[in-house]
N, C-alpha and C positions, 0 to 999 in steps of 0.2 A: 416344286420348282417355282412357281407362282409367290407362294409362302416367302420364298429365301427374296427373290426380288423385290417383295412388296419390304421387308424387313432393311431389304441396302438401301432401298430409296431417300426414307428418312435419313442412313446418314449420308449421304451423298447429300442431301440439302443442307444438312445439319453443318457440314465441312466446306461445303461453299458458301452460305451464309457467315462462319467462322473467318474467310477469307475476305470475304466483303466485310467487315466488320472491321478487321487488320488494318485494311488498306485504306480504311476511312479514315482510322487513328492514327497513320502515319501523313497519310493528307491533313489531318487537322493539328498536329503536331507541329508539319511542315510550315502551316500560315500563321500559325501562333509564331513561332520565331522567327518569320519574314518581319511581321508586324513586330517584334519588338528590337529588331535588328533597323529597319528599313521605316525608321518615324520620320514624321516633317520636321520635330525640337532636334534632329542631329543634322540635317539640311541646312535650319536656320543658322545653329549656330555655328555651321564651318561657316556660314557664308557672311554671319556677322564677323569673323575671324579673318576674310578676306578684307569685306570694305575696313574694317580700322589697321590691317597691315598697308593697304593703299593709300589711306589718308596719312600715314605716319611716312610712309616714302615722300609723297608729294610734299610734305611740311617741312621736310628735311630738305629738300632742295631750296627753302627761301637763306638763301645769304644775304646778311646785311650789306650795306654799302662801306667804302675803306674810308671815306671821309667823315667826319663827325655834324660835318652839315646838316638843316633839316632839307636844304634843298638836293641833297643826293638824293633824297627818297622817292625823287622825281624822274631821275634815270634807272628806275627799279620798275617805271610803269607795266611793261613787258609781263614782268614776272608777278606783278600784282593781277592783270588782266586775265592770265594764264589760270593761275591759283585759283581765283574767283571761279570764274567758270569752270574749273574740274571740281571744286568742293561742291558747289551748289550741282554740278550733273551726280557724283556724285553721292550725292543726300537724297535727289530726289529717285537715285535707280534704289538708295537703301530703302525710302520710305515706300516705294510704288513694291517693290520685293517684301517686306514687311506687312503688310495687309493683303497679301495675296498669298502669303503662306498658312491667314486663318482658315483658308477655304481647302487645303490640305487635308482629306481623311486619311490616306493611305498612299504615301510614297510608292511611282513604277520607277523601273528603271529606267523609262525615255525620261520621267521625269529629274530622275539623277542628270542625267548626261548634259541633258539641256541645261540645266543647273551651271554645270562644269563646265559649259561650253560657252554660255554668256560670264561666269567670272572671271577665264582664260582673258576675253577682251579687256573687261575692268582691271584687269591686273597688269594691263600696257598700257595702264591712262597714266601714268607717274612720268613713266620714259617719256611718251610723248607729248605732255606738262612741260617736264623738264627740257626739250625740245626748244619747241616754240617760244620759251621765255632765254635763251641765251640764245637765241638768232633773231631774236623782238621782232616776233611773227611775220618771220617770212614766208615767203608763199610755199616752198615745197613741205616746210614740215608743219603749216595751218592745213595742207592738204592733207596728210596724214593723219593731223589730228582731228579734221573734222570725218576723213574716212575711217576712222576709228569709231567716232560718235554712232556712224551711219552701223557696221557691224555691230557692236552693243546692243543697239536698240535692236532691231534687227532679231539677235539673240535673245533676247528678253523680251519680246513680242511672239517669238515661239515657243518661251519657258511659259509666257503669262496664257497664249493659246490653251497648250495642255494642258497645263490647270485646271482653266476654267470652262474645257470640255468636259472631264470626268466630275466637275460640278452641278449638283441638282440646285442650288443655291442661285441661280443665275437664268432669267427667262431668256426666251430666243431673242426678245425684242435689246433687251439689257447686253446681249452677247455683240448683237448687230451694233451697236451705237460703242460699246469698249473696240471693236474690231475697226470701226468707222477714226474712233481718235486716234489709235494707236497706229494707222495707215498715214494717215493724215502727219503724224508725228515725223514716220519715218520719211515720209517725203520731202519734210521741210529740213530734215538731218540729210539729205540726199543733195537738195539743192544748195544747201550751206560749202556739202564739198565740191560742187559744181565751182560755183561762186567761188570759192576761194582760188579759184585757178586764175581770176581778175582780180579781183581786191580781198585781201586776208581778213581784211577788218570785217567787212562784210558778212563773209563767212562765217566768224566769231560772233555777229550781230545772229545769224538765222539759228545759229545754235541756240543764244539765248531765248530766241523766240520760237524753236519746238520742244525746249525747257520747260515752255509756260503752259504746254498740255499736259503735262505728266505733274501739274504742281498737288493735285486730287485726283488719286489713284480711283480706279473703277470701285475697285475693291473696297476704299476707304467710303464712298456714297453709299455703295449697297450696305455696310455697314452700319453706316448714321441711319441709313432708313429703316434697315430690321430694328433697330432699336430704338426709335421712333415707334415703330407698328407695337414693337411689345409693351413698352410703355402707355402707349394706348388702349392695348387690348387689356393690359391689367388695370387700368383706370377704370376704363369699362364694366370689365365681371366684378370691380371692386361698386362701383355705379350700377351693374343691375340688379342691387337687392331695391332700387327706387321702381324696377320692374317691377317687381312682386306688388307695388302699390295702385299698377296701372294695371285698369280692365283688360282683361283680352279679347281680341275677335269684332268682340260689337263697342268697346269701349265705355264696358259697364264698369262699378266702382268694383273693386276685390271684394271674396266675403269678406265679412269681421271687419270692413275700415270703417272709421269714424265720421262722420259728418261733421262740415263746421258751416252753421249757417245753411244756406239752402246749396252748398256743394259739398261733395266730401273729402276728406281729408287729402287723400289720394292726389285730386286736385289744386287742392292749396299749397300742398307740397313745391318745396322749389325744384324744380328740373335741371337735370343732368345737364352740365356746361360742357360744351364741346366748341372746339375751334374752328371756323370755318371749312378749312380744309379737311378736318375730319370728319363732317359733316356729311360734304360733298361727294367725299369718296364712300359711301355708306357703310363707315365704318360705327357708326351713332347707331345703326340697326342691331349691330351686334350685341349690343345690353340686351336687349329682348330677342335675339337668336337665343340666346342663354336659356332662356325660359319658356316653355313648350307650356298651351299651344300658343303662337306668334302674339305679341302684344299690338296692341293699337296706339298707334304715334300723336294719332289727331293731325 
């Protein structure tokens, strides 16, 4: 009896191991096709496909004037004023949305939706463009349009949120100061539709001035700087074969260097040129991080 159960054991592991096995391959099957179903390049590019359906609506509403005058182009101010400010809000929700979908590994579904949910907005800036330049920005539909601005951002302050949560690219300190302007933004889009309930102008003025914090996306700095750092750091390992030249420890000469004169070679050498600031930031140490054990700087 003993015999017969020691005999089923194996496969009774043998056939549960077989199961686990199954269900791992159908788990790893399942995220292979999420990922190539559920990328950031098919996000981008519906949403490049929105901002230029938006720009082509908006452009369509400029009508020329019926007079052949150059001075009619003066009673078009309205609709010049309008135009201006939705293209450049416009550019800069494409460009601040454009460097923020480099940091994109892997599409969620809150990220889908929030997506969806800030272009639903951009896709009423035409109508209420078009608004404000055939009633030359009266106060109830600069309201609207500036209450418009305030939801957009708003939405795209939550898209940019999630994002650049599930990003390891981003330190806490870097997160705080993106969170800090992007508050700071919304607020000034907030008192713009305040304001406009007094003077329209006004309101159209605060828009263009929490425009001017989105003009360098978060995203677009942390960028310039990683590519800065890499650049650097290959300068560098391309610069620490001038390590190999420099004593280590005690800041004796290498074996095998030359002498010239009563120093040696090592010494005469010209040294590694680095920029102040990379200097400072001790990234100049990192030539001889390369090289074990630690080099001596002098």
């Amino acid at each position: 009896m003993s015999r017969r159960l020691n005999v089923g054991a194996p496969r009774e592991q043998a056939r549960i191991t077989g199961s686990q096995a199954a269900r791992r391959a159908r788990r790893d099957k399942a995220e292979v096709k999420e990922k190539r179903l559920s990328t950031p390049g098919r996000i981008a590019g519906y949403t490049d496909g929105v901002f230029a359906v938006v720009i082509t609506i908006t452009v369509l509403e400029l009508h020329p004037p019926a007079s052949a005058g150059i001075g009619a182009l003066l009673t078009l101010w309205p609709t010049a004023v309008s135009y201006l400010v939705s293209y450049v809000f416009v550019a800069i929700i494409w460009i601040n949305h454009h460097f923020l979908m480099g940091y994109i590994k892997r599409t969620t579904l809150r990220v889908i939706w929030l997506n969806f949910i800030h272009l639903f907005f951009v896709s009423l800036l035409p109508f209420a463009t078009g608004w404000i330049a055939a009633t030359e920005l009266a106060r109830a539909p600069v309201v609207v349009y500036t209450s418009l601005c305030v939801v957009t951002d708003g939405a795209y302050n939550l898209f940019e949120r999630e994002v650049l949560r599930n990003s390891r690219d981003f330190s806490p300190t870097e997160l705080r100061a993106s969170r800090r302007r992007s508050r700071t933004a919304l607020a000034l889009f907030a008192a713009a539709a305040v304001l406009a309930l007094i003077q329209p102008l006004a309101g159209m003025g605060f828009i263009a001035l929490a425009l001017l914090l989105h003009l360098r996306p978060d995203a677009a700095r942390k960028a310039r700087a990683d590519g800065a750092l890499h650049r650097a750091d290959r300068r560098l390992r391309v610069g620490s074969g001038l390590a190999g030249r420099v004593g280590c420890g005690t800041g004796e000469p290498a074996a095998g260097s030359r002498v010239v004169g009563e120093q040696p070679a090592w010494h005469a050498a010209r040294p590694l040129a680095l920029s102040p600031g990379l200097a400072a930031s001790g990234l100049a140490r990192r030539a001889c991080d390369l090289r074990q054990p630690p080099c001596h700087w002098g």
